[in-house]
BAFI-3210 file (N, C-alpha, C; in Angstrom, 3 decimals, decimal comma, padded with zeros to 6 digits):
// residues 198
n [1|2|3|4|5|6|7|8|9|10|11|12|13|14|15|16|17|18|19|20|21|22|23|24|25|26|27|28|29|30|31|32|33|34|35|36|37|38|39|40|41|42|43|44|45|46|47|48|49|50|51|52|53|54|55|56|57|58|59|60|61|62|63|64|65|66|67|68|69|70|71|72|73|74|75|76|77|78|79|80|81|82|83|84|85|86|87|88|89|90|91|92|93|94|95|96|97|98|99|100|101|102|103|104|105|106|107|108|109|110|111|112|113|114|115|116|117|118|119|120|121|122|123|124|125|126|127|128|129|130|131|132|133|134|135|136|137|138|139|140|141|142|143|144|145|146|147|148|149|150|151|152|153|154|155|156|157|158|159|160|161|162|163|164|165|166|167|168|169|170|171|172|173|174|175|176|177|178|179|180|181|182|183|184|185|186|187|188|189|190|191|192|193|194|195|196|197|198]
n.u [000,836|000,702|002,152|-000,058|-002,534|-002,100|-001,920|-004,803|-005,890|-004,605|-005,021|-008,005|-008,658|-007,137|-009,135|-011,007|-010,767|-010,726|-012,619|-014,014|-013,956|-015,150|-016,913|-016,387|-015,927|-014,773|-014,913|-015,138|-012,374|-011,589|-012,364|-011,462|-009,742|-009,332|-006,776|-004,777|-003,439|-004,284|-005,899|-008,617|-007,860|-004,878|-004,493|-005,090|-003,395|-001,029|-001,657|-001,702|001,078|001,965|001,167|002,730|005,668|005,612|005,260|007,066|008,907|008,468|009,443|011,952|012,960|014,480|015,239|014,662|013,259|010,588|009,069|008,112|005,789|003,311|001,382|-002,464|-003,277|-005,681|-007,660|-008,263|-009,229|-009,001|-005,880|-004,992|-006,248|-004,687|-002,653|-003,220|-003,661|-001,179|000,057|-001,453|-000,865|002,116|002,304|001,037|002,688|004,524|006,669|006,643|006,561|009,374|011,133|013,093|011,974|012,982|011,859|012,277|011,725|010,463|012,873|016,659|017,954|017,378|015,981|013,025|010,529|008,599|006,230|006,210|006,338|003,788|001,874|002,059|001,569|-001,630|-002,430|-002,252|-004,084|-006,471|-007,061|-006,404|-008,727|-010,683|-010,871|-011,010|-013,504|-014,868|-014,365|-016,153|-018,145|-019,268|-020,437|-018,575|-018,212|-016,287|-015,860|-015,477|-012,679|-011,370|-011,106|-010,395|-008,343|-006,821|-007,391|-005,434|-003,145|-002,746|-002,558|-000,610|001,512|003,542|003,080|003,460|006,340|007,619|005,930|005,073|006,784|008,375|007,261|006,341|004,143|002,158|000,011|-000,127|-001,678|-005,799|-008,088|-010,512|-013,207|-015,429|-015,281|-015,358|-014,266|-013,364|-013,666|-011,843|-009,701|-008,676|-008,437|-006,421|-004,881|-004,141|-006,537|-009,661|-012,737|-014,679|-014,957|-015,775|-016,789|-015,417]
n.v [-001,192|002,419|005,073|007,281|005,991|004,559|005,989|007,414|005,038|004,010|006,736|005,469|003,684|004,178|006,448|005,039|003,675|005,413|006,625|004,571|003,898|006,614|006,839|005,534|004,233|004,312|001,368|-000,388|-000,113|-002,426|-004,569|-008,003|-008,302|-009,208|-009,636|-011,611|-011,212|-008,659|-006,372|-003,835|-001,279|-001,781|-002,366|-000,105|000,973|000,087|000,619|003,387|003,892|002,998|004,295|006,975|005,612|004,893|007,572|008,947|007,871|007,995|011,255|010,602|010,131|007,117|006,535|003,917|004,724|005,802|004,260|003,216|002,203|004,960|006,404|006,228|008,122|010,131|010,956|008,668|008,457|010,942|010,859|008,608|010,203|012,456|010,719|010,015|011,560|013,093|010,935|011,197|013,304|013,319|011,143|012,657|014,213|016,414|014,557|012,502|009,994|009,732|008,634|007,172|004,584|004,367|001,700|001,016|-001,261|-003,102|-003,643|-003,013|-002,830|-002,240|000,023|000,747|001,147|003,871|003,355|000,775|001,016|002,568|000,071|-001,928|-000,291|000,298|-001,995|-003,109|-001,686|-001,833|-004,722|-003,992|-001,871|-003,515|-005,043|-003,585|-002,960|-005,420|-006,242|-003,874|-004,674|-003,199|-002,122|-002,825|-001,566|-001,494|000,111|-001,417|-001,575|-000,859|-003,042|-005,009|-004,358|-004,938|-007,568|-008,304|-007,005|-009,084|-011,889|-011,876|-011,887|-013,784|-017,274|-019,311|-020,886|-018,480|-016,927|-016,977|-016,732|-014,490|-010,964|-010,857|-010,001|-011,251|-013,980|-016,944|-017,805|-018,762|-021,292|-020,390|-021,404|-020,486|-017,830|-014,436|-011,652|-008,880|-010,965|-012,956|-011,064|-011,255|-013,554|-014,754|-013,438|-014,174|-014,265|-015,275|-014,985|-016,131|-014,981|-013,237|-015,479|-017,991]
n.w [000,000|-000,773|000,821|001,315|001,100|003,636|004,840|005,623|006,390|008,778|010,547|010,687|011,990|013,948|015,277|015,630|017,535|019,688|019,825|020,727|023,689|024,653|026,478|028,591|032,286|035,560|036,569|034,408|033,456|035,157|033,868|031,918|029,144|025,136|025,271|027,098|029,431|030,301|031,594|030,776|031,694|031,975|028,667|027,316|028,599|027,179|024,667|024,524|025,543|022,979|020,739|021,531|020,839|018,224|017,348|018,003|016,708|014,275|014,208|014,226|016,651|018,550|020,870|023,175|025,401|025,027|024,227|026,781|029,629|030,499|032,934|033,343|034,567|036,387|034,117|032,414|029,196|028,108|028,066|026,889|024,271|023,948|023,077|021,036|019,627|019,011|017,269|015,584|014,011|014,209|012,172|010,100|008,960|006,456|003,769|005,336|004,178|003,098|005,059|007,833|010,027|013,471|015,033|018,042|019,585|018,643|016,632|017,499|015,624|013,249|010,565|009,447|006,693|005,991|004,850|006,243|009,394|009,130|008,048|010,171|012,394|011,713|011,136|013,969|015,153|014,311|015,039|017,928|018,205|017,844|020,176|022,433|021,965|022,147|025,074|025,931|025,158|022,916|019,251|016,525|013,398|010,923|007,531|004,143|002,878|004,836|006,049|004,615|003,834|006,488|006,288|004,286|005,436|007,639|006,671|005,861|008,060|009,397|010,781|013,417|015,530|016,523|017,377|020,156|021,856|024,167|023,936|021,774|019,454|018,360|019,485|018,343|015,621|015,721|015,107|012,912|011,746|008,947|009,362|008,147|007,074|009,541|011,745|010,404|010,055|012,771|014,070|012,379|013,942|016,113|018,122|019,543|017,458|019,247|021,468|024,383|025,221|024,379]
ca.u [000,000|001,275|001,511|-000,271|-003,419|-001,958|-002,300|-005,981|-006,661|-004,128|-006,298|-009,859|-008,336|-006,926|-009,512|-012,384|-010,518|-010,146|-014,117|-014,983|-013,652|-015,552|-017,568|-016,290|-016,344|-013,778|-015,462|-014,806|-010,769|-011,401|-012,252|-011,061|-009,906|-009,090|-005,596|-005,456|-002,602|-004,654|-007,935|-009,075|-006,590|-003,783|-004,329|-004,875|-001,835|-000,205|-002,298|-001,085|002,577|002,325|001,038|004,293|006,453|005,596|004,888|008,629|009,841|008,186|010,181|013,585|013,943|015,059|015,384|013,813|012,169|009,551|008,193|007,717|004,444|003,251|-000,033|-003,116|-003,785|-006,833|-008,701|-007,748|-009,563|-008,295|-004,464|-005,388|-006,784|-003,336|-001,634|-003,795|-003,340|000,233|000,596|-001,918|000,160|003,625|001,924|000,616|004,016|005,084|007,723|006,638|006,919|010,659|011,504|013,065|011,637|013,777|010,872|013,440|010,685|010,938|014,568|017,758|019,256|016,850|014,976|012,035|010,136|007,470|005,119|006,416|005,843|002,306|001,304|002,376|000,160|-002,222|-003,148|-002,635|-005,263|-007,959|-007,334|-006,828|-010,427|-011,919|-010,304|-011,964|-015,564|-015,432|-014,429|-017,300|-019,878|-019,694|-020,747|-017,334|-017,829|-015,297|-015,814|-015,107|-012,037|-010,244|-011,445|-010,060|-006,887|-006,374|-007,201|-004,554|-001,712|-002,483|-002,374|001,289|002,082|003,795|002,501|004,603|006,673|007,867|004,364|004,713|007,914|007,774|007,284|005,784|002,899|000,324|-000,468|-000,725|-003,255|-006,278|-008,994|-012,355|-013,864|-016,433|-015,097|-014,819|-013,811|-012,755|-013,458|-010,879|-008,260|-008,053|-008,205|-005,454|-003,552|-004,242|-007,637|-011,035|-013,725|-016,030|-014,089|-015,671|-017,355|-014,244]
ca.v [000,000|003,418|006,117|007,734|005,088|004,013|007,418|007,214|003,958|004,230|007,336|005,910|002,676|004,889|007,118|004,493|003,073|006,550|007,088|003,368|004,340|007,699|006,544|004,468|004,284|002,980|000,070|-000,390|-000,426|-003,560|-005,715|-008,627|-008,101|-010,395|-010,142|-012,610|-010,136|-007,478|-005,215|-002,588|-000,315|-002,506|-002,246|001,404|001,724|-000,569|001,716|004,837|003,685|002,277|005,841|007,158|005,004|005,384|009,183|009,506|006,933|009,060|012,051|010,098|009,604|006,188|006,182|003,114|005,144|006,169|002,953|002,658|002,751|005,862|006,378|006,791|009,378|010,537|010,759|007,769|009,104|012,119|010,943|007,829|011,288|013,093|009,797|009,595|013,080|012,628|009,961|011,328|014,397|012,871|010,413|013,363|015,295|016,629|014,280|011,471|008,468|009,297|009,266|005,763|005,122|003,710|000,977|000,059|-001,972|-003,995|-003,780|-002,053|-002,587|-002,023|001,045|000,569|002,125|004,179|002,055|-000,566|001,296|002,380|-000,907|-002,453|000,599|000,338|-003,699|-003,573|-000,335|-002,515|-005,505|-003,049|-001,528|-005,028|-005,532|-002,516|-003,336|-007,076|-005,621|-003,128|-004,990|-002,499|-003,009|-002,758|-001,308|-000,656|-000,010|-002,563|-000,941|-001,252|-004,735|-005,604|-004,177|-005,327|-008,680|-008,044|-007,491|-010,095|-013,031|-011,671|-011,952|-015,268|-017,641|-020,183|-020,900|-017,494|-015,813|-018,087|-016,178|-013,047|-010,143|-011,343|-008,379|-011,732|-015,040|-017,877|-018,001|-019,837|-021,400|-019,759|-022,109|-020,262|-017,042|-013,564|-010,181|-008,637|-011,974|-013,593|-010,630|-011,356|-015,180|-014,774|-012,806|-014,773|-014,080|-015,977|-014,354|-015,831|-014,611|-013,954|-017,173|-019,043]
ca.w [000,000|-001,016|002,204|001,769|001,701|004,878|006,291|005,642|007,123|009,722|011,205|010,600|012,864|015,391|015,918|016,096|019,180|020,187|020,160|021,593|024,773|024,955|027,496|030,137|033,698|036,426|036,504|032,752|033,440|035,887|032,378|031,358|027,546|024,462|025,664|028,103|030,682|030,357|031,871|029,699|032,039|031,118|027,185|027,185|028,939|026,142|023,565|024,724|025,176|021,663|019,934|021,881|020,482|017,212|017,223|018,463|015,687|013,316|014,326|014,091|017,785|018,709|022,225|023,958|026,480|024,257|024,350|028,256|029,954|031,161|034,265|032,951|035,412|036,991|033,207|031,102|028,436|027,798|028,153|025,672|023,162|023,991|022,634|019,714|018,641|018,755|016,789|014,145|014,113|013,543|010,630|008,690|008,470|005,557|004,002|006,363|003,553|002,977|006,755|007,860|011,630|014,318|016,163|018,870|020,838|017,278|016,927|017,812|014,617|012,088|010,599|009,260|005,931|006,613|004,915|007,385|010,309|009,356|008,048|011,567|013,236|011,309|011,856|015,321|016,071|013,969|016,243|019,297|018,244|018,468|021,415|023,126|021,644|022,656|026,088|026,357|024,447|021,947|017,980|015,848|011,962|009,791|006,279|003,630|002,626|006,093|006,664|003,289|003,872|007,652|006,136|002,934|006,403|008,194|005,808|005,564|008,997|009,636|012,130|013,852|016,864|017,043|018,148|021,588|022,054|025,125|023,232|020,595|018,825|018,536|020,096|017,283|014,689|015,893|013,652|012,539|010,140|008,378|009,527|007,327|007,379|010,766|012,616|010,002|010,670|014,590|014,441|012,094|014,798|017,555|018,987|019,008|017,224|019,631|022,825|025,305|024,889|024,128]
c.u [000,877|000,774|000,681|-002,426|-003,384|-002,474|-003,591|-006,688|-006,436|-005,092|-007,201|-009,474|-007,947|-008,051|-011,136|-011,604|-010,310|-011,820|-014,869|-014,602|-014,071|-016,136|-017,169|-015,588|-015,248|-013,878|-014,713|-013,447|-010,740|-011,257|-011,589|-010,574|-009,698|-007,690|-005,185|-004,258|-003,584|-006,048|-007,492|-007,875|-005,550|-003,235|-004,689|-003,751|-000,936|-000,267|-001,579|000,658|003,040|002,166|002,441|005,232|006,248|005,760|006,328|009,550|009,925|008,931|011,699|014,175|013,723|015,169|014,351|012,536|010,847|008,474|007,313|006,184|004,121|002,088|-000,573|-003,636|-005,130|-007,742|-008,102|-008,072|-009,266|-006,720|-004,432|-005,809|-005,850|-002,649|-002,208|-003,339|-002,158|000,424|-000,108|-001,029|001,099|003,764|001,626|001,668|004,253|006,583|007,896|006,906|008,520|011,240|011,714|012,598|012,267|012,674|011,945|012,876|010,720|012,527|015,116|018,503|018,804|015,990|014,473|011,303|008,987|006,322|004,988|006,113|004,127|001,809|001,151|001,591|-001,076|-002,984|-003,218|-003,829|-006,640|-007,867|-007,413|-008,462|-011,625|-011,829|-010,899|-013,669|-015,921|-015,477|-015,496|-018,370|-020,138|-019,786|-019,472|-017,899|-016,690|-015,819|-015,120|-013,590|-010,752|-010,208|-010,342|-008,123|-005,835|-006,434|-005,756|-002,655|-001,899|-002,544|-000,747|001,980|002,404|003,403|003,467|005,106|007,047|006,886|004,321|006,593|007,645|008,570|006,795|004,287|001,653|000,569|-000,434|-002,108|-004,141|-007,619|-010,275|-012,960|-015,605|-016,155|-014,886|-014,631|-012,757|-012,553|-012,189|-009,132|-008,204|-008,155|-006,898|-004,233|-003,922|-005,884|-008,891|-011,549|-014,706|-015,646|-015,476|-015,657|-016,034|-012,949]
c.v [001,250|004,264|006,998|007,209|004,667|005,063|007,642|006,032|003,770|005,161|006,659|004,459|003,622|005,903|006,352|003,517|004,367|006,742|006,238|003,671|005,682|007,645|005,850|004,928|003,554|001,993|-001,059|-000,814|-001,631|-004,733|-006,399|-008,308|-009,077|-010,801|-010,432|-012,029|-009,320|-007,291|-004,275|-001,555|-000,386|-002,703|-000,518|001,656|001,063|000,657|002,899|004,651|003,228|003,702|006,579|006,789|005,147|006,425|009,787|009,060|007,613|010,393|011,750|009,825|008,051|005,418|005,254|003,793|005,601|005,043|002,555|003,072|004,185|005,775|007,050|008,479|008,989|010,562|009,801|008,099|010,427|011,757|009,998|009,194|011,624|012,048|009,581|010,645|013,585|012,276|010,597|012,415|014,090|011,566|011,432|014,595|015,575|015,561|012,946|009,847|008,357|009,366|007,257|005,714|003,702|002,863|000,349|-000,781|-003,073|-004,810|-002,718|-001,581|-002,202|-000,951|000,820|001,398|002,861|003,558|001,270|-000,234|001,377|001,258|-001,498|-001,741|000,035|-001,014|-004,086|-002,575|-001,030|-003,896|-004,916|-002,778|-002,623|-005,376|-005,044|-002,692|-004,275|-006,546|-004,826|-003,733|-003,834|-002,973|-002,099|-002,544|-000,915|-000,600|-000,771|-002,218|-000,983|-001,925|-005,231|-005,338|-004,881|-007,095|-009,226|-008,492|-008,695|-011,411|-012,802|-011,954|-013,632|-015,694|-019,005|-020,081|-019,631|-016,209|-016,563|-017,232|-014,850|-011,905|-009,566|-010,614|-009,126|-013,077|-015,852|-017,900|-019,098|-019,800|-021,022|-020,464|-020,682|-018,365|-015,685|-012,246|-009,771|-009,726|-012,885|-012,602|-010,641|-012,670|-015,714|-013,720|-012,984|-014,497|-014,877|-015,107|-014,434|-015,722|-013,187|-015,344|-018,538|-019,395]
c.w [000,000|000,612|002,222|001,528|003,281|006,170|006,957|006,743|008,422|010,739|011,509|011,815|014,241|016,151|016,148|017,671|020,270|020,945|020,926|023,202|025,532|026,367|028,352|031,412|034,533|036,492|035,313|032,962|033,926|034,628|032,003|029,281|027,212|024,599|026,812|029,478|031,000|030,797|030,952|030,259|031,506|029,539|026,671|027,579|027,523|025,021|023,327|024,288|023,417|020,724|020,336|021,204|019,319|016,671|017,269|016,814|014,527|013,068|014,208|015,605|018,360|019,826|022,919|025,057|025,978|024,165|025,512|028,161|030,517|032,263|033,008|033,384|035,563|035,583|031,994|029,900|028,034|027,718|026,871|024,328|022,879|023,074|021,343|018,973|018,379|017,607|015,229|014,015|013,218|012,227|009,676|008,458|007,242|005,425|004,765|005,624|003,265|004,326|007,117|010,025|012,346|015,285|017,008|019,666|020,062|017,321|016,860|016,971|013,187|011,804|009,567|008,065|006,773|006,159|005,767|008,159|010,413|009,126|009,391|012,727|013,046|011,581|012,795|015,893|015,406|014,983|017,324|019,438|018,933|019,373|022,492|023,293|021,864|024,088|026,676|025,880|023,488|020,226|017,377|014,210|011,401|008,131|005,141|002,926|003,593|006,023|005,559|003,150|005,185|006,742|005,285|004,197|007,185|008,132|005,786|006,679|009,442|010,869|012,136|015,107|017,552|017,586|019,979|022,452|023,248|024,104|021,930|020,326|018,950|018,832|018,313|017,127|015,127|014,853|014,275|011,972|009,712|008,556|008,046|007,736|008,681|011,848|011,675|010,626|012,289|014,585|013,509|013,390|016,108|018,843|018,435|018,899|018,246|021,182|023,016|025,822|024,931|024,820]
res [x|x|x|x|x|x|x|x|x|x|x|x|x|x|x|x|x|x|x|x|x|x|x|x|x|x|x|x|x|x|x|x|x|x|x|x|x|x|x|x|x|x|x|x|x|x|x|x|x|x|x|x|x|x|x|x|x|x|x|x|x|x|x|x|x|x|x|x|x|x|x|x|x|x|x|x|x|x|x|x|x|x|x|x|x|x|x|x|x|x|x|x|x|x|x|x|x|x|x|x|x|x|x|x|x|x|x|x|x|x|x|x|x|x|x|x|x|x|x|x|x|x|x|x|x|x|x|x|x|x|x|x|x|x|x|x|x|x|x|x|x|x|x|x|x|x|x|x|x|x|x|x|x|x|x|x|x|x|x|x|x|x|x|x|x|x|x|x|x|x|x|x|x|x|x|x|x|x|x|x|x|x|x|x|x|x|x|x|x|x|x|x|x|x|x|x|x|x]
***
């Protein structure tokens, strides 16, 4: 995908996990999610730290610490917005597809196109999304256009012993039979479609 498709989709993924979270309640953070460490607190904090880390990479800085977690603080929602608006920010730079970005959370030794980076955003904020809306019981659309593209990355993403690895972005692929669209791109990257349930 050319960047500046990515830029497009990248956004409309980040800012529908931006909006599913509008509403929630302390309570809400206690949540079990689809990632089986984590409460809803726990993957916002990931969330956030992950817009960081990118947003920096984007700018050319490098430095591991960019990656760390930060406190939600007193309004999770609002600091999760801060991290969004970042990140959209330092994606729609002028100049931003010839820019090589240092993911040191990735690796230490390698920099990254910017296609590569956003693609790699970009497929984890549409599983993130779902991740959020299975969590709240909320209803998940994307337009056939995302779906089609999240599906496009994550047929590419190899599956094998090295997803069982610590550190590792997704859990092994488990089977859907009959599955399509958005329930195919998260059972290809390690999540049951019919989670909770499962």
């Amino acid at each position: 995908m050319h960047i500046d498709e990515l830029q497009i989709l990248d956004a409309l993924a980040v800012r529908t996990s931006r909006d599913l979270i509008t509403g929630i309640t302390p309570a809400d953070l206690r949540r079990p999610t689809p990632c089986a460490d984590w409460t809803l607190h726990g993957l916002l904090t990931h969330m956030t730290a992950q817009h960081h880390g990118f947003a920096a990479a984007a700018e050319g800085d490098g430095d591991l610490a960019n990656w760390r977690a930060v406190p939600l603080g007193d309004d999770p929602v609002a600091t999760y917005r801060s991290s969004v608006d970042r990140v959209l920010r330092a994606f729609a730079a002028n100049g931003i597809g010839d820019r090589k970005f240092p993911l040191t959370e990735l690796s230490a030794d390698v920099l990254f196109t910017a296609e590569q980076a956003l693609t790699f955003h970009f497929v984890d904020y549409v599983v993130h999304s779902w991740d959020v809306a299975r969590t709240l019981g909320l209803p998940l659309r994307f337009d056939r256009h995302v779906v089609e593209a999240a599906l496009s990355v994550a047929r590419s993403v190899p599956d094998g012993p090295s997803r069982l690895e610590p550190g590792s972005p997704f859990a092994p692929a488990v089977a859907a039979p009959g599955a399509s669209g958005l329930d195919e791109v998260v059972a290809l990257l390690g999540r049951s479609p019919a989670w909770p349930e499962a």
